[in-house]
N, C-alpha and C positions, 0 to 999 in steps of 0.2 A: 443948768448943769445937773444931771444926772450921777452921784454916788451910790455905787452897788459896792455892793459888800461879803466878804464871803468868811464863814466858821466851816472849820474842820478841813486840815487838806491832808488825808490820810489817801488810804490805795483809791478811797474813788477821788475825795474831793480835790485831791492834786489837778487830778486828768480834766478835769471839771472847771477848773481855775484856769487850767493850761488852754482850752479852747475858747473862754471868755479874751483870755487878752490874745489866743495866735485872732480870733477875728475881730479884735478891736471893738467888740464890746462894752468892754472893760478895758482901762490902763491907758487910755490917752488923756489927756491934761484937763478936758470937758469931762469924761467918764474917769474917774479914779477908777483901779480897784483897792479896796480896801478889806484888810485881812486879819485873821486871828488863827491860832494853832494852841493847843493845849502845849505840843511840843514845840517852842519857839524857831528853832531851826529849822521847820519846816519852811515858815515863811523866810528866814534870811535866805531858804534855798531857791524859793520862787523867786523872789524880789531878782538876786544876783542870775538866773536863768534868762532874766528878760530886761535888763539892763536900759532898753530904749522905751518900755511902758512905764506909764505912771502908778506903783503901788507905793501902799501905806501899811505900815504893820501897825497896830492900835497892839496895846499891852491887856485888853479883856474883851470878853464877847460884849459885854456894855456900850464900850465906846467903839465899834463897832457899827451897833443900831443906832446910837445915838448921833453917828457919825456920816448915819448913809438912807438913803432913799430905799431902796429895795437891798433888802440881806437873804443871801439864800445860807440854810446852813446844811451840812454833811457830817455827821456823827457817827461813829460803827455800831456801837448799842444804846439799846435803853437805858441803859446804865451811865455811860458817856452822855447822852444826850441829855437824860433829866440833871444832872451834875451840873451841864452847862448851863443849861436854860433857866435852873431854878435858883441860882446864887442868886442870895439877894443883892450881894454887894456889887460882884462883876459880872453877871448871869444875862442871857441873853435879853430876859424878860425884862428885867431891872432898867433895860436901855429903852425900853417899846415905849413912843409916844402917838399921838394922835394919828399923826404923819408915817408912821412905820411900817413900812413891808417885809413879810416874812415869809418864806419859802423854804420848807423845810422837807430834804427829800433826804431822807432817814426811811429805812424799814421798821416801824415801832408796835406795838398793839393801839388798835382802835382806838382804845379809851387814852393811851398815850396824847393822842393827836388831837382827840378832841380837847381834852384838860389844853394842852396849850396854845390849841383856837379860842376856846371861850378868854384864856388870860390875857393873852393880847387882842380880843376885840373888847374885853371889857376896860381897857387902857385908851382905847379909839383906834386902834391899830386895825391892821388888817393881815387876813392871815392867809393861805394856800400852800394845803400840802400836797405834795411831789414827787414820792419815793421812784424811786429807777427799776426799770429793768436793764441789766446788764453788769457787768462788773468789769476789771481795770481796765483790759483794752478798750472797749466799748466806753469808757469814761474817757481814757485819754485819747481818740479816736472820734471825739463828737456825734458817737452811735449808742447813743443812748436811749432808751423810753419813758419820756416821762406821764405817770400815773396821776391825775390831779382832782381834784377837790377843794370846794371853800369858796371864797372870793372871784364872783367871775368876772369884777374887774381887775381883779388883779390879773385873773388868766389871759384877758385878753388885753393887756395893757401892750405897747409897742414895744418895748424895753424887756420888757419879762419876755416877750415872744420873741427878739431878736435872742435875748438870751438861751432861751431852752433851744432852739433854734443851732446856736453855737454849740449847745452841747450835746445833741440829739440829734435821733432822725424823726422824731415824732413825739407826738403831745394827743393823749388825750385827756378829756374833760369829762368826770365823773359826775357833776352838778355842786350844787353846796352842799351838799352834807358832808363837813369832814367827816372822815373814815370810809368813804368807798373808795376812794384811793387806797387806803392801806388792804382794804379786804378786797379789792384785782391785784394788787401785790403779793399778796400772801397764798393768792388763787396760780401765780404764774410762777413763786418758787417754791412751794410744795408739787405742782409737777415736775417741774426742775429738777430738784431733790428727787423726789421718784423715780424719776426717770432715770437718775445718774446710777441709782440704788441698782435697778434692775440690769442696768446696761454692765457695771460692775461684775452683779453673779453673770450675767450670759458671760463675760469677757473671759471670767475666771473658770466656769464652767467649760468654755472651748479649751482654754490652756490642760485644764487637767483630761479633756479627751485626747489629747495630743494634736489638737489641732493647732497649725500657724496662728497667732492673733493677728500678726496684719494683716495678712488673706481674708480671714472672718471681719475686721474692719473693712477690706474691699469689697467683700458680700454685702455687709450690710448697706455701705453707703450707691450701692447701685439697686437698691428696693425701696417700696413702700415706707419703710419705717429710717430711713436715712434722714441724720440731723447733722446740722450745724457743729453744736455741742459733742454727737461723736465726732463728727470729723476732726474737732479741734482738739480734743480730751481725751481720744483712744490712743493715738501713736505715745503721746507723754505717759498715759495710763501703763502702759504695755513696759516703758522705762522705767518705771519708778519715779519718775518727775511728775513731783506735786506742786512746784512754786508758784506760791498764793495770788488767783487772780482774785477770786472770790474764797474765803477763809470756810474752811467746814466748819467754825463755830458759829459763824454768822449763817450758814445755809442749815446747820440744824436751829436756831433761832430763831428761824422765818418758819421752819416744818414743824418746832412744838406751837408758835403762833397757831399757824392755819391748822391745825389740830384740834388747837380749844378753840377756837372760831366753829369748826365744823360741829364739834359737841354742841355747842350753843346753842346753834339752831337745826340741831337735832338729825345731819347730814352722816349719811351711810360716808366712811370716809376710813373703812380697813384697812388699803392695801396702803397708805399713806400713812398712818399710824404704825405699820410693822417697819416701815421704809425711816420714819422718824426715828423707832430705837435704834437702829441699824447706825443710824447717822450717830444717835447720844452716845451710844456701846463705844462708836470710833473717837469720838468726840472727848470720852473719859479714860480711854486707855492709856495709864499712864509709860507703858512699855514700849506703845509707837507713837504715841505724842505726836499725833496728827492735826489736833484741835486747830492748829494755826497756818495751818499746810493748804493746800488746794483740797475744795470742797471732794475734790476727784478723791482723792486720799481717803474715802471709805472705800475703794476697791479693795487698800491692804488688809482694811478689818474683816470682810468678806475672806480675803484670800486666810486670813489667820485663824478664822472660826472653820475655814473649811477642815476634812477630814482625807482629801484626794492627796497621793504622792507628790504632785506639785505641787500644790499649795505648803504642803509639810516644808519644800525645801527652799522657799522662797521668803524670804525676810529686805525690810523695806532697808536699802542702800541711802 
């Protein structure tokens, strides 16, 4: 019998839980899933959503590991995440034995990941991190990416592979050295960011021409440069609808990361660095208190710095 175990069910690790037991998984009487939340209602809300699976709420990320064969965990920050992991008393680490699987698909800096590979291999545990591309739908949705690193048995165990499997549409394998995971993470949401940053001024820029913006969204999604991301994020953008798929404080969090990454090692990396304050300026304004809104949500600060008679008269709803 197989226990897998799961910390963190925020905007992603919900969606993430939710596709471990819709494909069984996780949650039948051979595979528990077994669970923790910082916010406890989180899990009475799972548990009671899936009423014919088998879940366990454990009261610490401790009992937990201590509890389960492979734990994946999902945290929103660094901050969150070392909290969890580093309690002595109930902390993720504190659980890690010989036997322990940990999968931790968190967006962190480098040195984050490594400090908590070396801790739990120096326990005999084993470790593979796994940060995502994608945010909520794409979690609750089983369209996920996952980025990996560390342990390549652990990557290619059948159990971790059914799992990423349930909650993705792909896996790749970075080799062992944790933290190349995190740095192809940090490589795919600083374009992200960028991207959103520039797509924002054109969007704003066509409004204050007097141009239509859904038309200009139809322009652009029949060329060259048509994404995904606009198609999903211009027609809400055009609204005022920023509801949090992925949060602008976590998408500027990824973009000052890959920033001091690229300082690092010494990478031309300008247009990305103007696109990060753009995100931190939106990020700190306390007037549109966007910080927790959809990362989209710097098109307002754009549209508020601008200087054009529309932008003057538009204020975020």
């Amino acid at each position: 019998m197989t226990k897998i175990g799961f910390i963190g069910l925020g905007i992603m690790g919900e969606g993430m839980a939710n596709c471990l037991l819709k494909d069984s998984v996780a949650g039948t009487p051979e595979t528990p899933l077994i669970i923790w939340n910082r916010t406890a209602t989180k899990c009475d809300q799972l548990k009671a959503s899936h009423p014919t699976k088998t879940i366990e709420i454990k009261s610490s990320a401790k009992d937990v590991v201590s509890s389960c064969d492979i734990v994946f965990s999902m945290l929103s920050t660094p901050e969150a995440s070392a909290a969890v992991f580093d309690d002595a008393t109930n902390g993720t680490l504190a659980g890690v034995t010989s036997s322990s699987v940990i999968i931790d698909c968190a967006t962190l800096a480098e040195s984050d990941m490594k400090r908590m590979s070396d801790q739990v291999t120096a326990k005999g545990g084993k470790f593979l991190e796994a940060p995502v591309s994608g945010s909520k739908g794409p979690a609750h949705g089983g369209q996920l990416i996952f980025l990996c690193a560390g342990s390549q048995a652990v990557f290619d165990d059948a159990t971790v592979q059914a799992a990423l499997d349930a909650m993705g549409k792909a896996s790749h394998y970075f080799g062992e050295q944790v933290g190349k995971a995190t740095r192809a993470k940090l490589v795919v949401n600083s374009l992200m960011g960028t991207m959103m940053a520039a797509f924002g001024e054109s969007l704003a820029l066509a409004e204050s021409l007097d141009l239509d913006g859904s038309k200009m969204l139809e322009v652009i999604s029949q060329g060259a440069i048509a994404s995904p991301m606009f198609a999903l994020k211009g027609p809400k953008m055009l609204k005022k609808d920023h509801a949090p798929n992925f949060p602008l404080c976590h998408a500027h969090k990824d973009m000052k990361l890959a920033v001091d990454a690229a300082k690092s090692v010494g990478t031309e990396y300008s247009v990305t660095q103007v696109a990060e304050v753009t995100f931190r300026k939106a990020r700190e304004d306390e007037e549109l208190k966007v910080a927790n809104e959809d990362f989209s949500a710097v098109f307002e600060k754009i549209h508020k710095e601008s200087k054009s008679d529309y932008s003057k008269k538009r204020k975020l709803g």
